[in-house]
N, CA, C and O atoms as a Tinker XYZ file with bonds, in Angstrom:
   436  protein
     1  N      0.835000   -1.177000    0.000000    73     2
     2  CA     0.000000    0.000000    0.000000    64     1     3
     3  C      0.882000    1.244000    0.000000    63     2     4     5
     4  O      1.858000    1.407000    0.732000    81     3
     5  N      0.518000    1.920000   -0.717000    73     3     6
     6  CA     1.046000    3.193000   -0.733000    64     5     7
     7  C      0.895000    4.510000    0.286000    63     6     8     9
     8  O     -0.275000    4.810000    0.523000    81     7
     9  N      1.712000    5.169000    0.792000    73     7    10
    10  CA     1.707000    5.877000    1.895000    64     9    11
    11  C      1.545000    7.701000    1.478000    63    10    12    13
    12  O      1.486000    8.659000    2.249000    81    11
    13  N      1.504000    7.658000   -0.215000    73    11    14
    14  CA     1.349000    8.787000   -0.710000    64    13    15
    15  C      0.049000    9.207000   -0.510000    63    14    16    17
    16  O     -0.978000    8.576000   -0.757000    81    15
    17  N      0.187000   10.555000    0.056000    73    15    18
    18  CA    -0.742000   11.223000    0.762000    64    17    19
    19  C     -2.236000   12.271000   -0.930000    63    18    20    21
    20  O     -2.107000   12.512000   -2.130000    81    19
    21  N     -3.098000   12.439000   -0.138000    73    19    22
    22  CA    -3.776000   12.937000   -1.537000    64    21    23
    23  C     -3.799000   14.060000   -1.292000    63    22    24    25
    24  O     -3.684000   14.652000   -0.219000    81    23
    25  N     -4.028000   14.576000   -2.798000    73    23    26
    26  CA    -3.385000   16.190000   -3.013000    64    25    27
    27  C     -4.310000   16.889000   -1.876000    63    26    28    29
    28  O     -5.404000   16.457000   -1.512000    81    27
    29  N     -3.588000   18.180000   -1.330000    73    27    30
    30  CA    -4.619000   19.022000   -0.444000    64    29    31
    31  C     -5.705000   19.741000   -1.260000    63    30    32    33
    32  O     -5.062000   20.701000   -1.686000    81    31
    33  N     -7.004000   19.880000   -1.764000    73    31    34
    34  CA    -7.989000   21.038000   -2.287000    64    33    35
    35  C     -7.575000   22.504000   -2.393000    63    34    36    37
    36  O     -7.275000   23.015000   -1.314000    81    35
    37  N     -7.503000   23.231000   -3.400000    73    35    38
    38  CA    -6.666000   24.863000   -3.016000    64    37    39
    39  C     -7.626000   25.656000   -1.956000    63    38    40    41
    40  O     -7.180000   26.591000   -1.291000    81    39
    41  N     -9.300000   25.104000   -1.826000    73    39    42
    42  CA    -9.974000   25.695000   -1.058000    64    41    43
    43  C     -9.317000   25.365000    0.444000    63    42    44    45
    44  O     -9.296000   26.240000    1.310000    81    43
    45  N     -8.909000   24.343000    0.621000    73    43    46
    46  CA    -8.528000   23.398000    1.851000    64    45    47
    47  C     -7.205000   24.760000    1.891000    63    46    48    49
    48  O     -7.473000   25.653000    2.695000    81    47
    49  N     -6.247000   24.889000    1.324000    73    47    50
    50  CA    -5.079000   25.753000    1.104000    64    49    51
    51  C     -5.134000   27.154000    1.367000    63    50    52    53
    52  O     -4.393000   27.827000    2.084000    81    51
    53  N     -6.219000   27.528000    0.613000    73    51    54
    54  CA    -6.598000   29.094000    0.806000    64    53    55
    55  C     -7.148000   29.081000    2.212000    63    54    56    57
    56  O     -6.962000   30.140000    2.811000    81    55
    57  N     -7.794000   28.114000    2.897000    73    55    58
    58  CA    -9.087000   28.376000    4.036000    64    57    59
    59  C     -7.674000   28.305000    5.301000    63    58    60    61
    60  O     -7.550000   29.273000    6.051000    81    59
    61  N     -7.059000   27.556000    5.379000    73    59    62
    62  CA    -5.580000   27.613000    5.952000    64    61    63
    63  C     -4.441000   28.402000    6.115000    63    62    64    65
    64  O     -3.745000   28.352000    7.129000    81    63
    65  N     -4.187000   29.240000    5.014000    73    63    66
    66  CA    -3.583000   30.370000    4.747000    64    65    67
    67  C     -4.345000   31.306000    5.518000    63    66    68    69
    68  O     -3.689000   31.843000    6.411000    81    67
    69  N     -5.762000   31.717000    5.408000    73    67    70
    70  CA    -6.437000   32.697000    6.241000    64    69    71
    71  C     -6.328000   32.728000    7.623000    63    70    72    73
    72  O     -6.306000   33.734000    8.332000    81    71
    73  N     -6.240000   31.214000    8.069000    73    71    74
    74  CA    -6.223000   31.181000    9.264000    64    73    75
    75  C     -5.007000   31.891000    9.978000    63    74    76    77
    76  O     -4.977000   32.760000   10.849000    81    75
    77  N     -4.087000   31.262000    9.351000    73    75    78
    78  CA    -2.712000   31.914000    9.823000    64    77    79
    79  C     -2.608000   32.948000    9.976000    63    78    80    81
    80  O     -2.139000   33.348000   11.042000    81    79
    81  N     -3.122000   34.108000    8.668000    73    79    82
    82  CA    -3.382000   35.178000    9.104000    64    81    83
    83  C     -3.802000   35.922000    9.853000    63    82    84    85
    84  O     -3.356000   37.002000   10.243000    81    83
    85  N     -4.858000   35.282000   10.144000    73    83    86
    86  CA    -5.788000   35.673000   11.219000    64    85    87
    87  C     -5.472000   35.480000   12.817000    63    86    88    89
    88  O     -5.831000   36.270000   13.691000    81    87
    89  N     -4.504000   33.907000   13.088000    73    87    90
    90  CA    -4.124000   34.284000   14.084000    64    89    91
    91  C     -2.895000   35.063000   13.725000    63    90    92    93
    92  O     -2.818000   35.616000   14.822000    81    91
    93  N     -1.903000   35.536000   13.086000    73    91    94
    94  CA    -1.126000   36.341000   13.230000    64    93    95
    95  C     -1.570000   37.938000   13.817000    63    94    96    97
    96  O     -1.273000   38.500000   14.871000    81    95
    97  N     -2.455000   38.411000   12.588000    73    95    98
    98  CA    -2.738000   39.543000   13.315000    64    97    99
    99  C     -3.555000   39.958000   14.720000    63    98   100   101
   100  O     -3.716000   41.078000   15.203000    81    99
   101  N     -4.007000   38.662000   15.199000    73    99   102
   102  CA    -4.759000   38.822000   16.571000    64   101   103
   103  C     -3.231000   38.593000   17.314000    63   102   104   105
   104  O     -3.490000   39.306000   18.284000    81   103
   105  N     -2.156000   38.238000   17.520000    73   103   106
   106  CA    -0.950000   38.186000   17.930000    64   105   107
   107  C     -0.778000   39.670000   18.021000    63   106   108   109
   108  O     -1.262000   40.365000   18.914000    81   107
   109  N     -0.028000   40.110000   16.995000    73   107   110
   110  CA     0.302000   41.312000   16.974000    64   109   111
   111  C     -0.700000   42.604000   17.542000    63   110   112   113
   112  O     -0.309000   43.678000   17.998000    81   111
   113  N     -1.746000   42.258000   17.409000    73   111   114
   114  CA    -2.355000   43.042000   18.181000    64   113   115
   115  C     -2.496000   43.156000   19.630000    63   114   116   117
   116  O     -2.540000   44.179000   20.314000    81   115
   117  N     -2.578000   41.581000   20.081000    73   115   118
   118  CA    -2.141000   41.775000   21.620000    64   117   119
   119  C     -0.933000   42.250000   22.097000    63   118   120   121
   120  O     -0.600000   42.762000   23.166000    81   119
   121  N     -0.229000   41.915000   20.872000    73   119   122
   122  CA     1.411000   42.993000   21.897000    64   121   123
   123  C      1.068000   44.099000   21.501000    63   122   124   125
   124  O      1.666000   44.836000   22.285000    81   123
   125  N      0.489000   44.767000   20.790000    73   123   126
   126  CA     0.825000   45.836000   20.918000    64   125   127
   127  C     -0.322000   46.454000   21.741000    63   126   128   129
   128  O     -0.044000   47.447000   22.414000    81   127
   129  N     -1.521000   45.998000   21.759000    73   127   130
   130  CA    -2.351000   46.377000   23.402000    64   129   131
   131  C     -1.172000   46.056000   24.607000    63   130   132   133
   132  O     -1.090000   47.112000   25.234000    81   131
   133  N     -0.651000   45.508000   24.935000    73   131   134
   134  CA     0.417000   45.056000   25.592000    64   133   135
   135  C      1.346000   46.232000   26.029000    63   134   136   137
   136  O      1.566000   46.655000   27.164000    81   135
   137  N      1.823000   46.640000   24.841000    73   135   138
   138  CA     2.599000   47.887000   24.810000    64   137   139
   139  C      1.751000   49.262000   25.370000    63   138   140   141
   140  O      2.396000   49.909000   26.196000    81   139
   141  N      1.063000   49.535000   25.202000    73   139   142
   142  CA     0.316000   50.440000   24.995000    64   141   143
   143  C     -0.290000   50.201000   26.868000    63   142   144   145
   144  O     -0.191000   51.190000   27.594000    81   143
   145  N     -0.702000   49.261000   27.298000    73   143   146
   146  CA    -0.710000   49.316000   28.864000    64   145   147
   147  C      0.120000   49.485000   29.711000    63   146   148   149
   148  O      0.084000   49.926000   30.860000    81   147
   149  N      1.261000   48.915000   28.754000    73   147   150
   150  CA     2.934000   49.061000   29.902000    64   149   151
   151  C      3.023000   51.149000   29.523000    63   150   152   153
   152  O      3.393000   52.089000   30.226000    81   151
   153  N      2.647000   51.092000   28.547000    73   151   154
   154  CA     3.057000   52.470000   28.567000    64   153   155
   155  C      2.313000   53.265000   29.379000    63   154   156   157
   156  O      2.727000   54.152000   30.125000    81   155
   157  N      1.066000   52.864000   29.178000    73   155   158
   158  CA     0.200000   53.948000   30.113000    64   157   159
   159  C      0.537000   53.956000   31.338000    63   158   160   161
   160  O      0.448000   54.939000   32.074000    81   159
   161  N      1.058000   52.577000   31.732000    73   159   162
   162  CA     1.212000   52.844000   33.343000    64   161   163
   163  C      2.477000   53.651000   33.344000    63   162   164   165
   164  O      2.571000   54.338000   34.361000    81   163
   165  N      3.505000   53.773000   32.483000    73   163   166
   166  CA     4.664000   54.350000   32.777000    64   165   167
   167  C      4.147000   55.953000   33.031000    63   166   168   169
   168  O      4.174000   56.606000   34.074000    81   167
   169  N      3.752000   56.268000   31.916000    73   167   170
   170  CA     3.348000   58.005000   31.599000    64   169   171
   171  C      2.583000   58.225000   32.252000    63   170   172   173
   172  O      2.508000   59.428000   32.504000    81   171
   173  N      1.469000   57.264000   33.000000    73   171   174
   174  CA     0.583000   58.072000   33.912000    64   173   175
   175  C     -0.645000   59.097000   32.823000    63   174   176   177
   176  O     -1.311000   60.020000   33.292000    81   175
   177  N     -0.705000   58.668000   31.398000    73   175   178
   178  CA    -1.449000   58.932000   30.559000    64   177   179
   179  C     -2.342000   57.620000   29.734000    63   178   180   181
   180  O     -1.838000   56.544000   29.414000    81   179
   181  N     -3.831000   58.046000   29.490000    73   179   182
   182  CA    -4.350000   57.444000   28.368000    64   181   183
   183  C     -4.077000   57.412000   27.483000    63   182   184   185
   184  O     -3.460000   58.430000   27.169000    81   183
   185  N     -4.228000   56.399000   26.374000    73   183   186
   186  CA    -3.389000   56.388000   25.114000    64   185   187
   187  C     -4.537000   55.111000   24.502000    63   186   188   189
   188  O     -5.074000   54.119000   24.994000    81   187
   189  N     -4.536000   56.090000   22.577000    73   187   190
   190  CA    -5.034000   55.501000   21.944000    64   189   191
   191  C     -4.386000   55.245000   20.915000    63   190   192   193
   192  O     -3.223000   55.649000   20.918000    81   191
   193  N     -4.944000   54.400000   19.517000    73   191   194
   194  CA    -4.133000   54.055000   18.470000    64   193   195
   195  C     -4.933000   55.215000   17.604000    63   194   196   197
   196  O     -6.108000   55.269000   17.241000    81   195
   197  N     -3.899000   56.057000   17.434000    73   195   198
   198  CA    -4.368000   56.864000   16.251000    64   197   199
   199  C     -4.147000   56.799000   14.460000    63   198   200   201
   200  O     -4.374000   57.614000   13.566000    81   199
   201  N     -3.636000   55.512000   14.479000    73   199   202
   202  CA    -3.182000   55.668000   12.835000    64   201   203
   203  C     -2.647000   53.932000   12.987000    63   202   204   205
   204  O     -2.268000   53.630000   14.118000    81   203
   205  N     -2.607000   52.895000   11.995000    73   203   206
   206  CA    -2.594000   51.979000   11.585000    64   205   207
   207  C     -3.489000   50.721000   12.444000    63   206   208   209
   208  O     -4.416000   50.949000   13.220000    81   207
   209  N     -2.910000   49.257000   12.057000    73   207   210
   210  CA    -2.015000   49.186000   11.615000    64   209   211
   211  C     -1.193000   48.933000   10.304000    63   210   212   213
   212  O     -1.967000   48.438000    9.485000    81   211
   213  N     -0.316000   49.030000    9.936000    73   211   214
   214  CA    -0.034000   49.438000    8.826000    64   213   215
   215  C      1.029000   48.225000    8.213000    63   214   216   217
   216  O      2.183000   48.399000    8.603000    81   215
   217  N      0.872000   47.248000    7.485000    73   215   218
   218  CA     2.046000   46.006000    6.955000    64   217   219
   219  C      3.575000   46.952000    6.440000    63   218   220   221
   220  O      3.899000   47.931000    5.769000    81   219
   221  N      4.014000   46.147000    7.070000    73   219   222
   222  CA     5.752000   46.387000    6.671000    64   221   223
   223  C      6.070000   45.160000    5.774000    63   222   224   225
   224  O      5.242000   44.273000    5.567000    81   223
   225  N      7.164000   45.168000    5.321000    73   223   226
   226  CA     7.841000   44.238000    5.007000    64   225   227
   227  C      7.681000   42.633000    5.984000    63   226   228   229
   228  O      7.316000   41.567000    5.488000    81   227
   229  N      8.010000   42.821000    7.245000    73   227   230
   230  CA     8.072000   41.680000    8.420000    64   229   231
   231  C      7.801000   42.271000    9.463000    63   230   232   233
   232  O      8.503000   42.262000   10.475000    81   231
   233  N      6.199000   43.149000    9.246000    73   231   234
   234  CA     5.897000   43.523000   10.575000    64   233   235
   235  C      5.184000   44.006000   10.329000    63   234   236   237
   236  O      4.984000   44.196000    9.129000    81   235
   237  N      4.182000   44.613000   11.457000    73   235   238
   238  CA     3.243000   45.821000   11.416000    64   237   239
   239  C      3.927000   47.109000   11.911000    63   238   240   241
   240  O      5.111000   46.974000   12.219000    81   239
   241  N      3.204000   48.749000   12.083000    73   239   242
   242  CA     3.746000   49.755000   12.216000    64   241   243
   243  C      2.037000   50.357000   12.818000    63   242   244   245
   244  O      0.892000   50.296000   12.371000    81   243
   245  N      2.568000   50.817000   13.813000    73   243   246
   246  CA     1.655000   51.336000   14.908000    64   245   247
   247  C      1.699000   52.700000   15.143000    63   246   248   249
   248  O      2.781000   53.258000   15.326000    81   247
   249  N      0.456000   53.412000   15.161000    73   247   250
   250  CA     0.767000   54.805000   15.697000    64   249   251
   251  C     -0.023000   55.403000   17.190000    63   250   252   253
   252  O     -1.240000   55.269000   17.326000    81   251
   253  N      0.778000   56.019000   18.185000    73   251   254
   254  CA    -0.112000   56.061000   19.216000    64   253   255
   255  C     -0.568000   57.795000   19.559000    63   254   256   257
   256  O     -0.140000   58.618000   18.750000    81   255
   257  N     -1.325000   58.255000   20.613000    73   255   258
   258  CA    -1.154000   59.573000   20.940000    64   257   259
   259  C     -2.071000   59.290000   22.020000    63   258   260   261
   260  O     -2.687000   58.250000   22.258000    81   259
   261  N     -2.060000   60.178000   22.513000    73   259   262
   262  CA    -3.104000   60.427000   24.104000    64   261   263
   263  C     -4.617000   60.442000   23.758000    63   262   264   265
   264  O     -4.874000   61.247000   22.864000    81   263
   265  N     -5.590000   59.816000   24.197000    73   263   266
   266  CA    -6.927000   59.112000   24.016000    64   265   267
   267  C     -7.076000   60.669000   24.138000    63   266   268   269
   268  O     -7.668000   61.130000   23.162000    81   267
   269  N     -6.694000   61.632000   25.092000    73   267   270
   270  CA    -7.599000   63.130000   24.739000    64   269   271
   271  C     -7.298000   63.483000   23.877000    63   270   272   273
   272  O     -8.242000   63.696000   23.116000    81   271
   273  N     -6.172000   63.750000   23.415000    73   271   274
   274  CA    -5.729000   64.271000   21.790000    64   273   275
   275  C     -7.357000   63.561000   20.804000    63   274   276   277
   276  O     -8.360000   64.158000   20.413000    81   275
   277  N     -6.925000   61.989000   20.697000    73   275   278
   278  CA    -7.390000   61.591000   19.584000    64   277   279
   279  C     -9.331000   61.691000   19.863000    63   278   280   281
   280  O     -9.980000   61.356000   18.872000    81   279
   281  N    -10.008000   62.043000   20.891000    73   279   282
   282  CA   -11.242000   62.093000   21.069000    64   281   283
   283  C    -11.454000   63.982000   20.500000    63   282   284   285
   284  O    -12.465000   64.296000   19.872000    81   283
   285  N    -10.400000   64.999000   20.832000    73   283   286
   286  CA   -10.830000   65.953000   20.489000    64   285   287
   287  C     -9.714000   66.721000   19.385000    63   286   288   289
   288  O     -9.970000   67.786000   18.824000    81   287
   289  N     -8.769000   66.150000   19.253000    73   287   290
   290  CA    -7.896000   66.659000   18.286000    64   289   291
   291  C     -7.396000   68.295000   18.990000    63   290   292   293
   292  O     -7.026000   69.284000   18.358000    81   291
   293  N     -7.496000   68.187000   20.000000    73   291   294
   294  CA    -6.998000   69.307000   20.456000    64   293   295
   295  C     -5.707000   69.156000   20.769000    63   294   296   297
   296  O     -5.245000   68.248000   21.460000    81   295
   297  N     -4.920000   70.331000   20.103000    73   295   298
   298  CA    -3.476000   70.041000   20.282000    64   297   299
   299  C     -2.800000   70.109000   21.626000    63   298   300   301
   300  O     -1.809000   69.448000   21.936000    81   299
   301  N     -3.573000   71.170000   22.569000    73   299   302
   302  CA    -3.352000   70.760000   23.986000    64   301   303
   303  C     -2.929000   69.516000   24.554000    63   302   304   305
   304  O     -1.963000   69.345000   25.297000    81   303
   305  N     -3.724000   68.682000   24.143000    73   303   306
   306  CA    -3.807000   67.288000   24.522000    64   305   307
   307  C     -2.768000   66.529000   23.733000    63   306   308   309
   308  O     -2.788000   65.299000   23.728000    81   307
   309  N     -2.096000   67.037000   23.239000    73   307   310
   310  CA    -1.132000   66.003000   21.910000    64   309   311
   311  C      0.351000   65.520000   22.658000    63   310   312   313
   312  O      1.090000   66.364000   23.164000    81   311
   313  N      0.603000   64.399000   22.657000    73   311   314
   314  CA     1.893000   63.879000   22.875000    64   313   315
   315  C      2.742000   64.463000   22.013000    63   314   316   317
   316  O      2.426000   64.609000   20.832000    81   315
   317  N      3.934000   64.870000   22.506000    73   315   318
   318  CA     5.122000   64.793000   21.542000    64   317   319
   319  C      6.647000   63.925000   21.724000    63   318   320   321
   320  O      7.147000   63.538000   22.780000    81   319
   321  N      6.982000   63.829000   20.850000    73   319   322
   322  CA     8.649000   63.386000   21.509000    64   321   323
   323  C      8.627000   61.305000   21.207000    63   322   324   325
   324  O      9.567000   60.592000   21.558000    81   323
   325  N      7.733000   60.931000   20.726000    73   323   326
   326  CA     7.088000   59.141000   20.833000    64   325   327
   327  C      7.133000   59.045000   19.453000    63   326   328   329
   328  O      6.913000   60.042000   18.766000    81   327
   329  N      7.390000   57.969000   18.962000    73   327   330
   330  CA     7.755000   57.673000   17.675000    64   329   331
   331  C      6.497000   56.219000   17.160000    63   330   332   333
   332  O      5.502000   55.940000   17.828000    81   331
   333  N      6.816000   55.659000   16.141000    73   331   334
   334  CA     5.677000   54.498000   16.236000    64   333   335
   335  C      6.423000   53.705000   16.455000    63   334   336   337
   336  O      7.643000   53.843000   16.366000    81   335
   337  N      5.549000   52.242000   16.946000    73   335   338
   338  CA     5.425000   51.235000   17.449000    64   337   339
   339  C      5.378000   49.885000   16.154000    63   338   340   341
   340  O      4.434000   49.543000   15.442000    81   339
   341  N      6.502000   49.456000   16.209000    73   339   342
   342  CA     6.602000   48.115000   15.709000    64   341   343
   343  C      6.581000   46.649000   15.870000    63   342   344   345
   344  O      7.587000   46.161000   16.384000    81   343
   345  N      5.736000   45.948000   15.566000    73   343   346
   346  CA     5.385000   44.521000   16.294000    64   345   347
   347  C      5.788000   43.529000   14.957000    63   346   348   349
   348  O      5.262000   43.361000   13.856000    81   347
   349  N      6.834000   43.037000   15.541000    73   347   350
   350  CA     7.720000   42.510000   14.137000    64   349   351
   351  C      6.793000   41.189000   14.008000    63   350   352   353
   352  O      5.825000   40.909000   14.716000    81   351
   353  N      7.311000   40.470000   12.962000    73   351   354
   354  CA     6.279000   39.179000   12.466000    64   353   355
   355  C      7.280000   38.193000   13.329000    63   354   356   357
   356  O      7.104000   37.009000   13.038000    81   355
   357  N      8.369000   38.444000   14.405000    73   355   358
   358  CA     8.938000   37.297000   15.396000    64   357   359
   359  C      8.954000   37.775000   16.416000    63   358   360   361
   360  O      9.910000   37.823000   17.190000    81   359
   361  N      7.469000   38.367000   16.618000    73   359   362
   362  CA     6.873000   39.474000   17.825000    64   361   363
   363  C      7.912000   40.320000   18.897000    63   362   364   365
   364  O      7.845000   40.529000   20.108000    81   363
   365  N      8.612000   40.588000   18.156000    73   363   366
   366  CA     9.730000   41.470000   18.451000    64   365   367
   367  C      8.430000   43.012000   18.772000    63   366   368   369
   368  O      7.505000   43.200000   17.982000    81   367
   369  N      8.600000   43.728000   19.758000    73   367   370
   370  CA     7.893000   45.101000   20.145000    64   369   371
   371  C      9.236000   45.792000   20.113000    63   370   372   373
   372  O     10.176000   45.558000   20.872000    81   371
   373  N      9.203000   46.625000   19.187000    73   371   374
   374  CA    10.119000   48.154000   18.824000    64   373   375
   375  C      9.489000   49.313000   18.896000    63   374   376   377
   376  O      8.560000   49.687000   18.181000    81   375
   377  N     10.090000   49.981000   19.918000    73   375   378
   378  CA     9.792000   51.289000   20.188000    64   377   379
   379  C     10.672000   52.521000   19.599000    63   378   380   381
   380  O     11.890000   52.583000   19.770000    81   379
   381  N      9.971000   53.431000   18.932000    73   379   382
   382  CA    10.490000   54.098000   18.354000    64   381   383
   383  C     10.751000   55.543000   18.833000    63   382   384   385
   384  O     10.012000   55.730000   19.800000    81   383
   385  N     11.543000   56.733000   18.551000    73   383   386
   386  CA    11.118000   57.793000   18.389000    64   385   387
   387  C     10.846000   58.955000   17.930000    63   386   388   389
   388  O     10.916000   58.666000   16.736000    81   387
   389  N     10.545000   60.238000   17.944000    73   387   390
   390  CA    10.059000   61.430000   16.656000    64   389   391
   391  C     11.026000   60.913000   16.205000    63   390   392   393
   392  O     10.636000   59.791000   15.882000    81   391
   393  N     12.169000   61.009000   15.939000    73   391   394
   394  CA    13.422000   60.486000   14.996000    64   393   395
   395  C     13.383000   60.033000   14.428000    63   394   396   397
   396  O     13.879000   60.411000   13.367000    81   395
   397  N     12.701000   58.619000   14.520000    73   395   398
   398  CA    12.242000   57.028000   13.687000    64   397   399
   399  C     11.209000   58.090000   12.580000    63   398   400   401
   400  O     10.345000   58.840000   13.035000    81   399
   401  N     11.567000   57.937000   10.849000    73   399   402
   402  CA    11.019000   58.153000   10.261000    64   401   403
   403  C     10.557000   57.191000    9.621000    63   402   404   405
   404  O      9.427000   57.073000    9.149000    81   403
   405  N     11.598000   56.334000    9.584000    73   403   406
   406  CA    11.262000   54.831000    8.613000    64   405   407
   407  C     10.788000   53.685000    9.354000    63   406   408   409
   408  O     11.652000   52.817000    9.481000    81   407
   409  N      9.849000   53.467000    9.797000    73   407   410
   410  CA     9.314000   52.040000   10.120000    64   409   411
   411  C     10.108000   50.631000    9.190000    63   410   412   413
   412  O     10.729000   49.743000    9.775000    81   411
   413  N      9.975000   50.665000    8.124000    73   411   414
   414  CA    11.185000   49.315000    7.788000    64   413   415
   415  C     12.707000   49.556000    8.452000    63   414   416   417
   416  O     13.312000   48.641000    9.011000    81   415
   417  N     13.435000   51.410000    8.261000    73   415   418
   418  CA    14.671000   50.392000    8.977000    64   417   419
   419  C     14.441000   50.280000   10.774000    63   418   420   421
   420  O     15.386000   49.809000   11.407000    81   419
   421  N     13.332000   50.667000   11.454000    73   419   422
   422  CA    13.486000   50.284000   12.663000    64   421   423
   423  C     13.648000   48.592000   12.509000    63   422   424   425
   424  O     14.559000   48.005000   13.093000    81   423
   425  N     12.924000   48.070000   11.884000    73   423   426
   426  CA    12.877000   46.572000   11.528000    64   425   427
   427  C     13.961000   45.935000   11.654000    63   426   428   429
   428  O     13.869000   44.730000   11.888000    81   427
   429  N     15.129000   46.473000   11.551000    73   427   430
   430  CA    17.069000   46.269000   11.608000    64   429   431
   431  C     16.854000   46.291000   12.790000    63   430   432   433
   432  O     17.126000   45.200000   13.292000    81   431
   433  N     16.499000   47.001000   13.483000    73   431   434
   434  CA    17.084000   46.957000   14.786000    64   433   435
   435  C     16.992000   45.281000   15.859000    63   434   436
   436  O     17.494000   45.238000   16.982000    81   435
């Protein structure tokens, strides 16, 4: 008897592929909720995601600012000086700052 296995269905292939995806980005999203609590407790500020997330090359790219900023856009309320947030695809969390212009080369780091 032969031990050769039968071909997989591409639906079987595609429905598998999604999955992965899907848990990937529920991954990356918990670190970076993750991040985003360690931070708040540091700063002693609320903090929301104001902008992505956004695919890199081997990662996502995160943007944060203070939950008052982003509820009223008042610049009062605006963080400065914080760069974005990278949650690599070998869940590497990179913190960036204003400096970090390029989200791929933080990815080097």
């Amino acid at each position: 008897m032969s031990s050769r296995r039968a071909p997989i269905p591409p639906l079987m292939l595609e429905l598998s592929k999604l999955i992965v995806q899907i848990y990937r980005r529920q991954t990356m999203r918990r670190a970076f909720a993750s991040f985003l609590v360690e931070k708040e407790r540091e700063m002693g500020e609320h903090l929301s995601l104001a902008k992505g997330p956004d695919r890199l090359s081997t990662g996502w790219v995160f943007y944060y600012q203070s939950r008052a900023y982003v509820e009223t856009s008042s610049i009062n309320e605006m963080l400065v000086g914080h760069g974005p947030v990278i949650v690599a695809d070998d869940g590497r969390v990179i913190e960036g700052s204003s400096m970090d212009r390029d989200p791929e080369e933080m990815l080097k780091r």
